[in-house]
VOGU-3710 file (C-alpha; in Angstrom, 3 decimals, decimal comma):
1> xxxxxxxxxx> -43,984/-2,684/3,420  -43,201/-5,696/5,700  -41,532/-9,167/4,957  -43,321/-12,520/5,553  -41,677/-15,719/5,660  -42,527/-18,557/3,239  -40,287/-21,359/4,072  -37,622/-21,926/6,744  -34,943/-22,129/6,595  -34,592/-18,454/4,786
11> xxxxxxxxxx> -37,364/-17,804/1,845  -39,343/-14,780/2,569  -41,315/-12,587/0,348  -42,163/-9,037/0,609  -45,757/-7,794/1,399  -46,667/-4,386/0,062  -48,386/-1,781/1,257  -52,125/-2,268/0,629  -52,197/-5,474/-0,510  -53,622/-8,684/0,864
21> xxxxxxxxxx> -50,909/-10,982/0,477  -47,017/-11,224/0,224  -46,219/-10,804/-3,563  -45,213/-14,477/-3,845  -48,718/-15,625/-2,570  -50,218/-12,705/-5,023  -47,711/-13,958/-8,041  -49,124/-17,910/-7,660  -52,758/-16,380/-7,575  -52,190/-14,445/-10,774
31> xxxxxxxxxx> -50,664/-16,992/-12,666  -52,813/-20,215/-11,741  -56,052/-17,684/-12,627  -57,578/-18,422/-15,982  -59,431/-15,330/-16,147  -56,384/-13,492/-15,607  -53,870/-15,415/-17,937  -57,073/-14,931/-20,625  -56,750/-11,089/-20,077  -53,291/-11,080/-20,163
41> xxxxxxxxxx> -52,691/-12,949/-23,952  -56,205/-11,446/-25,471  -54,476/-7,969/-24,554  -50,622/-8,587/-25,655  -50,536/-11,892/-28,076  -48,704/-10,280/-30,774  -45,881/-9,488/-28,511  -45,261/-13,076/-27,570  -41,451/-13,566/-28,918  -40,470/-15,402/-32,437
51> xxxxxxxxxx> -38,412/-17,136/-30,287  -40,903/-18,289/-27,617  -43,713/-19,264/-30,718  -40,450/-21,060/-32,161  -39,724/-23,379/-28,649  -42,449/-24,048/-27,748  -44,715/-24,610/-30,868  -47,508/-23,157/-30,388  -48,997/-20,048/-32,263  -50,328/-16,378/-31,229
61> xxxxxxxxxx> -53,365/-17,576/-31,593  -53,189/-20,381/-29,644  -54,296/-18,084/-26,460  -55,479/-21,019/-24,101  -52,153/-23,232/-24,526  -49,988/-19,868/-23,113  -52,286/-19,702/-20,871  -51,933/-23,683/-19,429  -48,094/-23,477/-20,268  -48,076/-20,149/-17,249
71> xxxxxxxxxx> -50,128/-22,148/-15,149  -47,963/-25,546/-15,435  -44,901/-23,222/-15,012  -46,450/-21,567/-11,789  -47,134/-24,847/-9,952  -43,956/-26,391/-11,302  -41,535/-23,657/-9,917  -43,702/-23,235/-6,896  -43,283/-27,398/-6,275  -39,324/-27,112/-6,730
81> xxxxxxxxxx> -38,761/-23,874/-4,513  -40,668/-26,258/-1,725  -38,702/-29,210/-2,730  -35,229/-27,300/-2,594  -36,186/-25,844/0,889  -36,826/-28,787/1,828  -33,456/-30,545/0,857  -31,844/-27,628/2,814  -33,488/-28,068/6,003  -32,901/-32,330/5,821
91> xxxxxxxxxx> -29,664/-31,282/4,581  -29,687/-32,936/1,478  -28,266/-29,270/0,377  -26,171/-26,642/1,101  -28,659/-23,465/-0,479  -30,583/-23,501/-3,522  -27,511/-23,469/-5,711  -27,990/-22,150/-9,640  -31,967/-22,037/-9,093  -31,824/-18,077/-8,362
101> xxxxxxxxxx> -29,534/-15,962/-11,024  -28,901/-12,062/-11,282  -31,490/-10,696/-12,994  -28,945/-8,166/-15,166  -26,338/-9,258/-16,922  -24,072/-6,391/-15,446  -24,498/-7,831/-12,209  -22,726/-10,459/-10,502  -22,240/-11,869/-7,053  -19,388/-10,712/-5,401
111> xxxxxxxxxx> -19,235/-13,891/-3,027  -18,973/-17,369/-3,231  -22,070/-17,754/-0,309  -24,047/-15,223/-2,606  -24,409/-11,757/-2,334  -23,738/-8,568/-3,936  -24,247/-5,404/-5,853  -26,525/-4,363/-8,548  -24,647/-1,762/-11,094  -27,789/-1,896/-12,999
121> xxxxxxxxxx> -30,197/-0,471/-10,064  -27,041/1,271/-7,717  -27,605/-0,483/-5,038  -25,840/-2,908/-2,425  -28,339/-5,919/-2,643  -28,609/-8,356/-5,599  -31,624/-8,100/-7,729  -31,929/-12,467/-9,052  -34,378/-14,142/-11,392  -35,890/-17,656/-11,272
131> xxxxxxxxxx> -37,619/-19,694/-14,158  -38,051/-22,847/-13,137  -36,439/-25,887/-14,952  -38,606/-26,322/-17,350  -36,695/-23,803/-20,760  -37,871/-21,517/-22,371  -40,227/-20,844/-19,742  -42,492/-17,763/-19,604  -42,822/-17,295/-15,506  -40,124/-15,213/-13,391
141> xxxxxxxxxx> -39,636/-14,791/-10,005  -37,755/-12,113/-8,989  -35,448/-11,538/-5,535  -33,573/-10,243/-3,954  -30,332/-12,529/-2,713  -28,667/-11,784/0,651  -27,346/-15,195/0,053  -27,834/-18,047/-1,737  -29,949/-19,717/0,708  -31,553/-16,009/2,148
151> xxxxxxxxxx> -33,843/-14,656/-0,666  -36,558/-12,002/-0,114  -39,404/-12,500/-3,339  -40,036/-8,636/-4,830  -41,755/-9,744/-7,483  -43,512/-12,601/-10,408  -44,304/-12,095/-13,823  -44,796/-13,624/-17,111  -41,833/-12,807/-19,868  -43,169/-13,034/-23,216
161> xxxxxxxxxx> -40,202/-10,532/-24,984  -36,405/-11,103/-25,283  -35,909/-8,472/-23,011  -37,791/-7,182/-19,786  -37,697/-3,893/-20,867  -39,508/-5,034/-23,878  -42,185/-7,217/-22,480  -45,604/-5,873/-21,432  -47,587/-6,441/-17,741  -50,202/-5,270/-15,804
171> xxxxxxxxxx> -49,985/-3,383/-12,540  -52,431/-3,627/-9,844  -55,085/-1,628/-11,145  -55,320/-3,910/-14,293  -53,460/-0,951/-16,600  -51,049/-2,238/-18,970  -47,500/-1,618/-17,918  -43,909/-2,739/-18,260  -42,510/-5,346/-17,370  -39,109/-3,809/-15,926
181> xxxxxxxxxx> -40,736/-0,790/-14,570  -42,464/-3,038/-12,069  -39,137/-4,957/-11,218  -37,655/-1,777/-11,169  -40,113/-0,295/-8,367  -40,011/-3,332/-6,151  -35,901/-3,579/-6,516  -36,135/-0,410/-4,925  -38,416/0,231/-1,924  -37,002/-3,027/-1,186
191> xxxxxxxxxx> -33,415/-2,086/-1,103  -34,416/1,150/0,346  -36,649/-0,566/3,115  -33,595/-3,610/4,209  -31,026/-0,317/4,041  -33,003/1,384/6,247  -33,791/-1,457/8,470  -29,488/-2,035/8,439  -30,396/-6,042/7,273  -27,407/-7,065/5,112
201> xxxxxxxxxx> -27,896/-10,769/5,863  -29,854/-13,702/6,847  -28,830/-13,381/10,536  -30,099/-9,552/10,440  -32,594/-10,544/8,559  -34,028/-13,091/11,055  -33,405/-10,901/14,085  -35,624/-8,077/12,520  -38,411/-10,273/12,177  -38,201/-11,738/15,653
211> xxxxx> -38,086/-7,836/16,878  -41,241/-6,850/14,970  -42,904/-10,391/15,822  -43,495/-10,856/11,537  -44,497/-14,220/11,046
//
């Protein structure tokens, strides 16, 4: 695994073993991708939430407005991360602010500047979730916070259930999966990979990458 930046001045994204691009770049690919989004509700419409068919109107059926609502959602949340990290670098902000939340509900940060644990995975980094502003929306990204202007990307999805552990995906090798059990898997080699490394925050975090020349 190695870490790529995105986005001064601290937005990176992790890039796994084997695969061609960082997750984040991999995420945006999946979700702007017709042929994939078509796949995705032909195999697992008639999981799609009452809740979701409730806000936002539009039936199981309906395959090809899920798959333009993903798509909108993808660019949108792709325009504001740019727009945010922009505002932090003209200083128009202090770090992306409420944008990024803990993914569990039995998590919490443990500092004002961001941080944490995760009781739900054990471990000393905090697993956080993105949507976008556009509610209900059915794109995540998911991070991990070292602070709330220092996130690493693990992972993107589309939520179509209540709960994660209840919503259906599809790994790499096109086989249906779940949803959590892929968050679950990048939360942590991760975790495992910054522990290893010793990173605990953005300054380690910017010194490993200048030793190991990432770009």
């Amino acid at each position: 695994m190695k870490i790529r930046k995105i986005s001064p001045p601290y937005l990176y994204a992790a890039h796994y073993r084997d695969d061609k691009l960082n997750i984040y770049r991999l995420t945006y690919k999946k979700l702007t991708d017709m042929e994939y989004l078509s796949d995705f509700f032909n195999r697992f419409k008639d999981q799609i939430s009452d809740y979701l068919v409730s806000e936002l109107g539009i039936e199981r059926e309906e395959i090809e407005e899920y798959q333009a609502e993903v798509n909108d959602r993808m660019i949108d949340i792709d325009e504001e991360i740019t727009n945010l990290c922009k505002d932090i670098i003209d200083g128009n902000a202090k770090d992306f602010g409420t944008y990024f939340e803990p993914h569990s509900s039995k998590d919490f940060r443990q500092n004002p500047e961001g941080g944490g644990k995760s009781i739900k995975y054990k471990t000393d980094y905090l697993p956080v979730k993105c949507w976008g502003s556009s509610k209900p929306s059915l794109v995540r990204i998911y991070a991990i916070e070292l602070t709330k202007s220092c996130y690493i990307i693990i992972y993107g999805g589309i939520k179509i259930g209540l709960d994660t552990n209840d919503c259906p995906d599809i790994d790499k090798d096109g086989k249906e999966t779940v949803l959590e059990e892929e968050i679950r898997k990048r939360v942590v080699t991760v975790c495992n990979f910054l522990q290893e490394k010793g990173i605990i925050d953005p300054e380690g975090l910017e010194q490993f990458m200048e030793e190991t020349d990432e770009d």
